[in-house]
C-alpha positions as CSV (number, residue, x, y, z in Angstrom):
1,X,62.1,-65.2,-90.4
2,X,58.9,-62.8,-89.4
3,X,60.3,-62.4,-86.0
4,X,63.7,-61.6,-87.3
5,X,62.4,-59.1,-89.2
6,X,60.1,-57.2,-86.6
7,X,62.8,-57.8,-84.0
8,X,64.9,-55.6,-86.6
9,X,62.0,-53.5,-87.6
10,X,61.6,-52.5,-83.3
11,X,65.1,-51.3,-83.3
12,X,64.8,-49.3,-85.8
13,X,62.3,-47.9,-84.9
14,X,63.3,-47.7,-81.1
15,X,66.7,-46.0,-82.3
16,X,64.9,-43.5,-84.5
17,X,62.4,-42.7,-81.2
18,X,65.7,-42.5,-79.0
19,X,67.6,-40.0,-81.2
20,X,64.6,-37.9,-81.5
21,X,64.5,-37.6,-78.1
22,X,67.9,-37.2,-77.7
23,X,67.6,-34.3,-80.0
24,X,64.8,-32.9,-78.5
25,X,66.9,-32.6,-75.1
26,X,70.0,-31.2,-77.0
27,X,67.8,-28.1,-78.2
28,X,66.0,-28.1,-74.2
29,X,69.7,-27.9,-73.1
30,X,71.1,-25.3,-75.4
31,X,68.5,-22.9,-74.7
32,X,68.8,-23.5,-71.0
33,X,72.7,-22.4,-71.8
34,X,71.3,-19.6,-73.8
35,X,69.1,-18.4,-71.0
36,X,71.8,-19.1,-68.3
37,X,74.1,-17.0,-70.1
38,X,71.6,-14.2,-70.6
39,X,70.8,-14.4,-67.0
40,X,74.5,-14.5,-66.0
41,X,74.7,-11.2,-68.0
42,X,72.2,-9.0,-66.2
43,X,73.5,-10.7,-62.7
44,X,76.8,-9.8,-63.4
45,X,75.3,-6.0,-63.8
46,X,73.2,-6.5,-60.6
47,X,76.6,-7.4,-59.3
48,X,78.4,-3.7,-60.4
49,X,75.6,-2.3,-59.3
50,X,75.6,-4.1,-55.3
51,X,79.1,-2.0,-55.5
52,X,79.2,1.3,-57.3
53,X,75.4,2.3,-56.7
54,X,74.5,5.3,-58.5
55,X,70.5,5.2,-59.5
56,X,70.4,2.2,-61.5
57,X,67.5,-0.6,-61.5
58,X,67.6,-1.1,-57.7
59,X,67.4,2.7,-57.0
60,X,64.2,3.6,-55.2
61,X,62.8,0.2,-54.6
62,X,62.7,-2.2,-51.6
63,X,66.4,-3.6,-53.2
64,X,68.3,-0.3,-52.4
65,X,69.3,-2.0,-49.2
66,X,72.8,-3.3,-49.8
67,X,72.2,-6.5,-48.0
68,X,68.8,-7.0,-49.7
69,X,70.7,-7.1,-53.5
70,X,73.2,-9.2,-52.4
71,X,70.7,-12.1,-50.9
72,X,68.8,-11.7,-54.6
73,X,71.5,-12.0,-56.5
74,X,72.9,-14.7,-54.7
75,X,69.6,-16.6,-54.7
76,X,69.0,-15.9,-58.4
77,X,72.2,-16.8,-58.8
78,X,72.1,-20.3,-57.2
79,X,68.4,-21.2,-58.7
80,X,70.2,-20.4,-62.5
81,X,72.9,-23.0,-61.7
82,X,70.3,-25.2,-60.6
83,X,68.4,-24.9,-63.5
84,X,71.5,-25.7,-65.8
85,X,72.6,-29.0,-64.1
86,X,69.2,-30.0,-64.2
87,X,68.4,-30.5,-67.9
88,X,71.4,-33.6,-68.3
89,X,69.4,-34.8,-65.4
90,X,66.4,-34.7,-67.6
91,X,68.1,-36.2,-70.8
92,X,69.3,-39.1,-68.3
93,X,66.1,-40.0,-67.1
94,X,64.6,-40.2,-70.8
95,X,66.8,-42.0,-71.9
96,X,66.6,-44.9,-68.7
97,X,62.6,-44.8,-69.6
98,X,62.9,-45.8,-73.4
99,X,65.4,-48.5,-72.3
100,X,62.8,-49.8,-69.5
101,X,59.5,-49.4,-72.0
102,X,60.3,-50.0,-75.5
């Protein structure tokens, strides 16, 4: 009957552990959106201003090449995406390591 109830008491307490990590990741991951989003924003007006030039952030600096704003944005671009797909990557991996050591 003692081992009954500690077996019960361990998953308990292992679901309790597992949701708070869950939740944990859910914040990590809607932050990341936030972020994403935010960055999406001032790429997009990176983006008008590749286009229709006219002094802006990149006038006067080593980015007033044409070419040069586009290979930043791009890259900027790609390591935002990146970022985003990596975080259910992150919740995955947690989740496989409470399974494998509680």
């Amino acid at each position: 009957m003692i081992c009954n109830n500690d077996h019960i008491f361990l998953l308990v307490l292992y679901d309790c552990f597992s949701v708070k990590i869950l939740q944990y990741n859910m914040v990590l991951y809607f932050v990341t959106v936030k972020y994403f989003l935010a960055f999406m924003y001032l790429y997009f007006l990176a983006f008008l201003n590749i286009f229709f030039k006219r002094g802006g952030y990149f006038s006067g600096t080593v980015y007033d090449h044409k070419y040069h704003r586009v290979f930043h944005f791009v890259y900027f671009l790609f390591h935002s995406i990146l970022m985003l797909f990596s975080i259910p990557v992150l919740v995955h991996v947690h989740h496989k390591l409470l399974i494998l050591y509680t």
